[in-house]
C-alpha positions in Angstrom: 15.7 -38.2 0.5 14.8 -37.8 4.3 18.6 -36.3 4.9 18.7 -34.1 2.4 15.1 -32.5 3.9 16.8 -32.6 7.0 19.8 -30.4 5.4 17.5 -28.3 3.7 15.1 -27.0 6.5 17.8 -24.8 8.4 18.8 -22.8 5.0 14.7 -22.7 4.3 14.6 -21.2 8.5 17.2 -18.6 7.8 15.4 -17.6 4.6 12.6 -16.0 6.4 12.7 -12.4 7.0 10.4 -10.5 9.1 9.8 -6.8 8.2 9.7 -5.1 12.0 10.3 -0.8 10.7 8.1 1.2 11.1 4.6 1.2 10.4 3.6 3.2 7.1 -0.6 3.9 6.1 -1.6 3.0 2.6 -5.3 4.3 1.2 -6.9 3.7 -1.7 -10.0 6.3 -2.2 -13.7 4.9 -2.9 -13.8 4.8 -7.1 -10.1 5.4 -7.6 -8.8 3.5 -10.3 -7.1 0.2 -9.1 -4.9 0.4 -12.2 -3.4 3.3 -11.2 0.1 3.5 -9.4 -1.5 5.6 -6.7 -4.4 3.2 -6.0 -2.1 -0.2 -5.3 0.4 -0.4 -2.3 3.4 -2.1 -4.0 5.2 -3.3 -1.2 8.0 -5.0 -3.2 8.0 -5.8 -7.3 6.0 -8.9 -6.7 3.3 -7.9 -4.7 1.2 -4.9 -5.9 -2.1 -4.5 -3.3 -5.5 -2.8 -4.3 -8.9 -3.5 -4.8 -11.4 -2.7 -7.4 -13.7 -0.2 -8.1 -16.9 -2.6 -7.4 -16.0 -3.5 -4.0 -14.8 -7.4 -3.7 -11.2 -8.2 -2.1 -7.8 -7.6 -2.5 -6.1 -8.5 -5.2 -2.3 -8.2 -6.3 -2.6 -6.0 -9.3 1.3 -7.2 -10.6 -0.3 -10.5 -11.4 -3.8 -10.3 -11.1 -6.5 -7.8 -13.3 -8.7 -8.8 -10.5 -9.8 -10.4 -7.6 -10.9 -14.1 -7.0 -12.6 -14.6 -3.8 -11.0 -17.7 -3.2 -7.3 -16.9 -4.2 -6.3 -13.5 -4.1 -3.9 -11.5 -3.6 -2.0 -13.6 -5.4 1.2 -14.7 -3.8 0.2 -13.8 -0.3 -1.1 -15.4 3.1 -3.0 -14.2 5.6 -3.3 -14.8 9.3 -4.4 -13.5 12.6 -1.5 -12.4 14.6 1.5 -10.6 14.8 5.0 -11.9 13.4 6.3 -12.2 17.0 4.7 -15.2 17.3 4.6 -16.7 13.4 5.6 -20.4 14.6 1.9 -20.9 16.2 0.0 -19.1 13.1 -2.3 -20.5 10.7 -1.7 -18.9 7.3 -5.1 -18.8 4.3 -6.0 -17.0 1.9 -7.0 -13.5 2.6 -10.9 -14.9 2.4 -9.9 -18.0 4.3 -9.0 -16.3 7.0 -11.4 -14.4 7.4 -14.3 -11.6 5.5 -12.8 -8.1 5.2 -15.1 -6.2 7.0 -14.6 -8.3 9.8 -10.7 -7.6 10.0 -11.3 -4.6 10.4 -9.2 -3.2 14.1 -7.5 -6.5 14.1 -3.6 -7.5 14.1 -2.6 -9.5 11.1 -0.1 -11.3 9.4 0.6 -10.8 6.1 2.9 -13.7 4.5 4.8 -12.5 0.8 4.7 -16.2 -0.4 7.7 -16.2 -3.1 10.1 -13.9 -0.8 9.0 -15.5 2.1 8.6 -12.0 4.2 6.3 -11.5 7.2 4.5 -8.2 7.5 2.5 -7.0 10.2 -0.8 -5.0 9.1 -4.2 -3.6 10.3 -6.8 -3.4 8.3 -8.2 0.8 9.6 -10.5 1.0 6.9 -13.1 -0.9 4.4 -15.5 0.1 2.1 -18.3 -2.7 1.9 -20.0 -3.1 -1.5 -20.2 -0.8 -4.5 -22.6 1.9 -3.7 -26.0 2.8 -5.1 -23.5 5.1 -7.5 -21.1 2.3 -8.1 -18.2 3.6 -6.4 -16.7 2.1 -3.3 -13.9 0.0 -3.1 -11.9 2.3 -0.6 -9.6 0.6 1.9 -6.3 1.2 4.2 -4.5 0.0 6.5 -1.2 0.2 8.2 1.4 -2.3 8.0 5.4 -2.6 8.6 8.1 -1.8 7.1 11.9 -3.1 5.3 13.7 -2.8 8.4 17.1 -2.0 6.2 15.5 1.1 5.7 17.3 4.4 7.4 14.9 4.1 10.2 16.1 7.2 11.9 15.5 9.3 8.9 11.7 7.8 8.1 10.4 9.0 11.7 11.8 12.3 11.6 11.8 13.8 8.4 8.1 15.4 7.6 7.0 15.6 3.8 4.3 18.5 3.4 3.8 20.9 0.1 2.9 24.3 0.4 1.8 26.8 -0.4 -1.4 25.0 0.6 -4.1 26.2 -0.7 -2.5 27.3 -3.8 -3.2 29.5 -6.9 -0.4 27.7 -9.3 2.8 26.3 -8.5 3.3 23.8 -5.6 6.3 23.0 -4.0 7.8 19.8 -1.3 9.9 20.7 1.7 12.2 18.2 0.8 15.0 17.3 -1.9 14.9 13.7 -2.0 11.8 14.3 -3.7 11.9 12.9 -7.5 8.9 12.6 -8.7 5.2 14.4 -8.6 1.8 13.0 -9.7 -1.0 14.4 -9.5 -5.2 12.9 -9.2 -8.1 13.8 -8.4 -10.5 12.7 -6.0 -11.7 9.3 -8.1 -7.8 8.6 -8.8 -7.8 9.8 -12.2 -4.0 11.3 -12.7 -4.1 14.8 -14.4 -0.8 15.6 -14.6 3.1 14.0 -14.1 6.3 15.6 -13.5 10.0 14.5 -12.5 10.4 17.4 -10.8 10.0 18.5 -6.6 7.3 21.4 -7.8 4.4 21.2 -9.9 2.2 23.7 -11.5 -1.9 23.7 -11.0 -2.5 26.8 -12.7 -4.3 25.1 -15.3 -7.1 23.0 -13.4 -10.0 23.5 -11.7 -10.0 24.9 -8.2 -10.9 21.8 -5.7 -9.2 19.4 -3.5 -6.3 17.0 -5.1 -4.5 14.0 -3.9 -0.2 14.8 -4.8 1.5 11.9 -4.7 5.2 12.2 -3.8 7.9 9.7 -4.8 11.0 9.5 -2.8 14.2 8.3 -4.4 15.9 7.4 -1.2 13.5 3.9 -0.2 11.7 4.4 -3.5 7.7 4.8 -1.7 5.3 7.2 -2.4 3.9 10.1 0.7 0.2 10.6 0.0 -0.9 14.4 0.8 -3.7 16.5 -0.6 -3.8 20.3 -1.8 -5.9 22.4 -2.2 -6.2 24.6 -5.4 -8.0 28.0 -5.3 
């Protein structure tokens, strides 16, 4: 048994991958809906991050319906750091390591358990508690990115729609645009399309958050209109 360990732990080594691209911002609005797609970061198909409603901790909403303050996220560990020096890092639980609101500012590690991927991430943002009105739960952070991305083409291409403000109709500046969704402030969705233009003729005027899906790395660009 000891040489086959001793077999095993180079192929377990070269298993490890460390996502160094570039760094993308995730935000999740105070009272938006963790259910939502637009309210959870899903950084691959395991591992879905957001938080609820009620304040409390992350959680990964692909396994989880909420968060336990001594295991969640689910699949994921959590350490002080950066991933150029993971060999001398001690990995917890996101609460093990240490309470949110003191992460705040602070480099972190954040370890995909099952795909065994290393992510760098920030913590800009956090909401503490619920609020005397119950909402809260807002968060984000920046974090890394799947190197085998095209690199090039995520730092110069710019994702805006216009016209902004609008009356009706708004479109993106760019064709690799698939998908539109629309919400409101507290993350409820109002409308969906599979188109690069969307119509908000029939909604109140106010501020909304457009949510824009990209078929070429398959993420979502966060930008907010304003209807008039």
């Amino acid at each position: 048994m000891k040489y086959i360990l001793l077999l095993l732990t180079p192929l377990l080594c070269f298993s490890q991958t460390v996502w160094d691209g570039p760094p993308i911002t995730f935000t999740k609005e105070d009272d938006a809906d963790p259910s939502l797609e637009s309210s959870q970061d899903r950084i691959t198909d395991l591992v879905w991050l957001t938080r609820g409603k009620d304040g409390g901790q992350l959680y990964n909403a692909k396994t989880e319906s909420d968060s336990s303050k001594y295991t969640s996220p689910d699949d994921t560990r959590w350490a002080f750091g950066t991933t150029s020096s993971i060999g001398s890092l001690t990995f917890s639980t996101f609460r093990g390591t240490s309470k949110p609101k003191n992460a705040v500012e602070k480099d972190m590690v954040l370890h995909l358990v099952t795909e065994n991927i290393y992510i760098d991430i920030k913590i800009t943002d956090w909401t503490s508690g619920g609020g005397q009105s119950g909402e809260g739960g807002g968060f984000s952070y920046t974090r890394s990115t799947d190197p085998g991305l095209n690199v090039e083409f995520k730092n110069t291409v710019d994702f805006f729609v216009y016209p902004n403000p609008t009356q009706g109709f708004v479109y993106t500046n760019q064709e690799i645009i698939s998908k539109i969704h629309v919400y409101d402030l507290t993350g409820k969705q109002l409308m969906k399309t599979n188109n690069s233009s969307v119509d908000l003729g029939t909604i109140n005027n106010g501020m909304y958050i457009i949510k824009l899906y990209r078929k070429d790395n398959k993420e979502w660009v966060t930008r907010r209109v304003l209807k008039h």
